[in-house]
LUMROVEX-232104 format. One record per residue (C-alpha): x, z, y. Coordinates in steps of 0.001 Angstrom, whole numbers. Last residue first. Layout:
[[X Z Y]]
...
This chain:
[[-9873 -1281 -32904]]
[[-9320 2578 -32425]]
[[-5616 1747 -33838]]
[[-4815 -1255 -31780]]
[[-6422 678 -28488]]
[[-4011 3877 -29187]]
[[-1137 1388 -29644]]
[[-1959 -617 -26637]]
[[-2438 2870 -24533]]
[[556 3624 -26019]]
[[2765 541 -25061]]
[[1128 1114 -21688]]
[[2938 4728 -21110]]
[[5624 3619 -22918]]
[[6181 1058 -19482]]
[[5403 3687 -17346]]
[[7673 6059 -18509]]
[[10731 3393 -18557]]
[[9228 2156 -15212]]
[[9486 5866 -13920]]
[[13423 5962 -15602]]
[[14141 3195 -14046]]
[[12721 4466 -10417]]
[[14705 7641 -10948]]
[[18088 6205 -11882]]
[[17628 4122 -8465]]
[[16634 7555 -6937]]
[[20084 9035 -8224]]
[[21875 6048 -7145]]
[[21351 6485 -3243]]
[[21456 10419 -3343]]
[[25225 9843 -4633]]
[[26048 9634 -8577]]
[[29435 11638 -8355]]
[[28622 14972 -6311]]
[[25961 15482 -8960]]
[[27617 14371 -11901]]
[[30369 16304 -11010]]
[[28120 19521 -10872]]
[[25843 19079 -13415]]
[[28685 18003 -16138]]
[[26533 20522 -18379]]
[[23151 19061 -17563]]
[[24193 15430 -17935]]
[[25686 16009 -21553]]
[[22857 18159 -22396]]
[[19758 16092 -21369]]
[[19380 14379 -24874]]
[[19817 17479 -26602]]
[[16492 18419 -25283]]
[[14576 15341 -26002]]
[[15957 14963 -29332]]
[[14809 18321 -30108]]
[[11555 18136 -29087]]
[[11107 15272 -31059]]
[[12622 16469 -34057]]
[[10211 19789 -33482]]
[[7416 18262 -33394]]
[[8104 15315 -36209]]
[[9082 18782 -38140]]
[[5665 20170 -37323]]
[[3288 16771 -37750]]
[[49 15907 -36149]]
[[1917 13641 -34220]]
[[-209 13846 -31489]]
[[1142 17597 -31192]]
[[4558 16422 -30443]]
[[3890 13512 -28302]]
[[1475 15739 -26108]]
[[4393 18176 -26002]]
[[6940 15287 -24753]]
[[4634 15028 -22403]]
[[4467 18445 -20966]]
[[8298 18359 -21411]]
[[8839 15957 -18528]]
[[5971 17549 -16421]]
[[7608 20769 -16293]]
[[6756 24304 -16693]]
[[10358 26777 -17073]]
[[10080 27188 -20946]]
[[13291 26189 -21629]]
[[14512 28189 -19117]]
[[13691 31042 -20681]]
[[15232 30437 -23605]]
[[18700 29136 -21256]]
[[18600 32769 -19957]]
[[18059 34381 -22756]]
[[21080 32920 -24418]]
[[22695 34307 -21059]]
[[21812 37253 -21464]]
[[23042 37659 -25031]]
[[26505 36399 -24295]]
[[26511 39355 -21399]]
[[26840 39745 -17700]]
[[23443 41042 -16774]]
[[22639 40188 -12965]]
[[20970 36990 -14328]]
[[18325 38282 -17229]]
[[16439 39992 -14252]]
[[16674 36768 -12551]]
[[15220 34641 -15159]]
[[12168 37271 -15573]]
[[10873 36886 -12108]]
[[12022 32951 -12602]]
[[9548 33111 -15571]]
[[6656 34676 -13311]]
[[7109 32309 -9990]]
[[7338 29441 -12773]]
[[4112 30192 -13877]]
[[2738 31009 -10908]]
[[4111 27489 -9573]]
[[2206 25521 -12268]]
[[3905 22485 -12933]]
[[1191 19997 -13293]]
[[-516 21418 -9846]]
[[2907 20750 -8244]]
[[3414 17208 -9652]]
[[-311 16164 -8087]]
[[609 17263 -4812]]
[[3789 15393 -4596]]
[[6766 14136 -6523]]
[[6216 10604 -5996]]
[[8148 9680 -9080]]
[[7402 12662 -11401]]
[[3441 12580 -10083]]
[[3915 8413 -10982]]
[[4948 8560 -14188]]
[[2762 11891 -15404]]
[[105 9765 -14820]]
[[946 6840 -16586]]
[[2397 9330 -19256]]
[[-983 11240 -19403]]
[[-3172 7850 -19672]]
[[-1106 6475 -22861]]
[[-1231 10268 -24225]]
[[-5312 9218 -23868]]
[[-4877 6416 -25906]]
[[-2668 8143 -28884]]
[[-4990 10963 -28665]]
[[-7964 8379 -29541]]
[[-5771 6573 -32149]]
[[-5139 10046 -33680]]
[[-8458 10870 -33788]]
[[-9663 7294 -35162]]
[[-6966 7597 -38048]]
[[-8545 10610 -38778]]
[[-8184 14679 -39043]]
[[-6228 15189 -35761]]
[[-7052 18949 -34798]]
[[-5132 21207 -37363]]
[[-2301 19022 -37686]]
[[-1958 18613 -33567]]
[[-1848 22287 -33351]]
[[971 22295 -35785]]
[[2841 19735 -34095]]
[[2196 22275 -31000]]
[[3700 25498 -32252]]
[[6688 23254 -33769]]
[[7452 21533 -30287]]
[[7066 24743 -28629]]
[[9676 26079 -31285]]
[[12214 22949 -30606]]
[[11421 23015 -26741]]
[[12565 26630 -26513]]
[[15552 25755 -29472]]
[[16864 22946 -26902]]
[[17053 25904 -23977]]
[[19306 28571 -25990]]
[[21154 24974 -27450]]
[[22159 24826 -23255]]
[[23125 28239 -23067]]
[[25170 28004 -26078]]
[[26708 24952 -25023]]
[[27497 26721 -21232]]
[[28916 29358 -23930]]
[[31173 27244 -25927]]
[[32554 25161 -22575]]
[[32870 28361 -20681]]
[[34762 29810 -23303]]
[[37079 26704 -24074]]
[[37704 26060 -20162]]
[[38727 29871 -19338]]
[[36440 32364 -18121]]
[[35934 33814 -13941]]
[[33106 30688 -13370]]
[[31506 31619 -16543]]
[[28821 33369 -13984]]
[[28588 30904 -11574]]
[[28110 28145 -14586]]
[[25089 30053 -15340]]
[[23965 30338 -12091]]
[[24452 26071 -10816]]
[[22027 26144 -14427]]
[[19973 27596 -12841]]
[[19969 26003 -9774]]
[[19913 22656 -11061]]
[[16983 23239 -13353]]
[[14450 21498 -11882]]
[[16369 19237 -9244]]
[[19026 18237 -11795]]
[[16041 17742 -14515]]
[[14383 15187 -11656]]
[[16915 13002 -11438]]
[[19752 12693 -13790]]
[[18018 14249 -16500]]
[[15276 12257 -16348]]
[[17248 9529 -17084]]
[[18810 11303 -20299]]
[[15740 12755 -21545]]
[[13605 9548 -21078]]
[[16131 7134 -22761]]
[[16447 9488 -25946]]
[[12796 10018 -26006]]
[[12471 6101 -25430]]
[[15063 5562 -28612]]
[[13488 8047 -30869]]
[[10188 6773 -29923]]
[[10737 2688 -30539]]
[[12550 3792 -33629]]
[[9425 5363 -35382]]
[[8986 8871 -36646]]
C-alpha cells in the first residue's frame, strides 16, 4: 500500500469525521453515550472503545468481502488502470455530493437502507447489555455512506484482501478519537469551523480524486 494512501485515508477519516461523520452518526453515537451515561469514566471509556472497534471491524470485513471482489475481477495492469480512472471520477463525485449535501448525496446513501438498519439499530438500543451495544456499533458500521462507499472502491481496486481490510481499517480508526469526544468536539469547533473543516476536507477529496484519474491515465498509457 503506498504512503500517499495511508496518509489521505488517514486525512479523509479524520476530516470527515468532523463534518459530515458527526452529522451521520451523531445521533447514534449521542445513544450510546446516553446509555453509559449512569457508568464510571473507565467503563464508559472501555465500552464507548468497544462500540467504536464494533464499527471499525464492519468496515474491516466489508473491506475484506470487497478486496476479494476486486481479486476476482482485476486480471491486468489495464483493468486496474481502468478502475483506478474511474475511482478518480467516483471521488470527484463523491466530493462535491458530500460538500453540497443534496439530491445527489441522498440517492448515494440509500434512505431504505438506512430506514431498515436504523429499524434494527433501535431494537438493539432499548437492550442494556455489552453485547448490544457491540451490535450496535456493527450495525452502524454498515449505516450507507458516501465516505465509506469510496473507501470500498479503494478496497476492491486493490485487488487485494488484507490491502482491503488495512484500508478499511485505517479509515475507521481514523474517525475514533473525533467520534468518541463527539460531544465536546461538537460544542467546541462552532458551525463556523466545522464547514471550514468541511471545505478542506472536499479539496482533500478532490484533490486525490485528480491524483487518481492521473494515476489511472499513467497506467492505461
Amino acid at each position: 500500500m503506498e504512503l500517499t494512501t495511508i496518509l489521505t485515508t488517514i486525512a479523509l477519516g479524520i476530516g470527515f469525521s468532523l463534518s459530515h461523520c458527526i452529522g451521520m452518526c451523531g445521533g447514534f453515537v449521542a445513544a450510546c453515550n446516553l446509555k453509559l451515561s449512569k457508568t464510571d469514566r473507565i467503563t464508559h471509556f472501555i465500552l464507548s472503545l468497544g462500540y467504536h472497534l464494533s464499527r471499525v471491524l464492519a468496515y474491516v470485513i466489508l473491506g475484506i468481502l470487497f478486496g476479494l471482489f476486486g481479486s476476482a475481477v482485476i486480471f491486468s495492469g489495464f483493468s486496474k488502470g481502468l478502475f483506478i480512472f474511474f475511482a478518480g471520477v467516483i471521488l470527484i463525485i463523491l466530493s462535491f455530493a458530500i460538500f453540497k449535501r443534496g439530491r445527489l448525496l441522498s440517492c448515494i446513501e440509500n434512505q431504505k437502507i438506512i430506514s431498515f438498519i436504523m429499524s434494527l439499530l433501535s431494537k438493539f438500543r432499548q437492550k442494556n447489555s455489552t453485547i448490544s451495544l457491540l451490535i450496535l456499533g456493527f450495525l452502524n458500521g454498515l449505516l450507507p455512506c458516501g465516505v465509506v462507499y469510496y473507501f470500498l472502491a479503494i478496497s476492491f481496486g486493490s485487488g487485494s484482501i488484507i490491502e482491503g481490510a488495512a484500508i478499511m481499517a485505517i479509515f475507521g480508526l481514523s474517525t475514533i478519537p473525533v467520534m468518541m469526544g463527539f460531544g465536546g468536539i461538537l460544542s467546541a469547533i462552532g458551525a463556523k469551523f466545522k464547514n471550514y473543516i468541511n471545505l478542506v476536507s472536499f479539496f482533500i477529496m478532490l484533490g486525490y480524486g485528480i491524483y487518481l484519474l492521473y494515476l489511472g491515465f499513467m497506467v492505461l498509457k
